[in-house]
N, C-alpha and C positions, 0 to 999 in steps of 0.2 A: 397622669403622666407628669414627669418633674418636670420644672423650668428650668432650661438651658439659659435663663438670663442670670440664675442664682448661682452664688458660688458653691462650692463642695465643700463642707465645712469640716476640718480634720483636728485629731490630737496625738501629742506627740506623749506616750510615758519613757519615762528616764531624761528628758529635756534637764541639763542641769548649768545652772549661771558661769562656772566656771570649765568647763570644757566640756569634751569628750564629743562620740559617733555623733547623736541627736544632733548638737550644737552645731557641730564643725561638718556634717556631711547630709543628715537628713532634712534639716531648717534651711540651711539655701537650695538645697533640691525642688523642696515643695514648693519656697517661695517663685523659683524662678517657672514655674508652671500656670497660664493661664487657668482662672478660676478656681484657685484654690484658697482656701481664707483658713488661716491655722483658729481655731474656738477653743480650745481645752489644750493643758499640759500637767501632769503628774511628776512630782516627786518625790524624793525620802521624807521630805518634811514639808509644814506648810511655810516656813521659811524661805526652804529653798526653791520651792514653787514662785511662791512672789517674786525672789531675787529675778531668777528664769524669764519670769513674764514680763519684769522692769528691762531686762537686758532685749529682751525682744521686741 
């Protein structure tokens, strides 16, 4: 059985540094929900990935 003390660990693909749905509707969604921990994000590049992950 899992432990309800851990969080749910999620990822977001298309998360991009400078806008867009991900950013601007889905990341404060998740965050504002008890026990959830964002672990992974995808993007076009690994660039932009980095950027993405600095911004968050």
């Amino acid at each position: 059985m899992p432990d309800p003390r851990k969080p749910i660990g999620v990822g977001i693909v298309g998360l991009s540094a400078t806008g867009g749905r991900a950013a601007g509707a889905h990341l404060p969604a998740l965050s504002a929900v008890e026990g959830i921990e964002l672990r992974a994000l995808a993007a076009s590049s690994e660039a932009s990935a980095q950027a993405a992950g600095a911004a968050v």
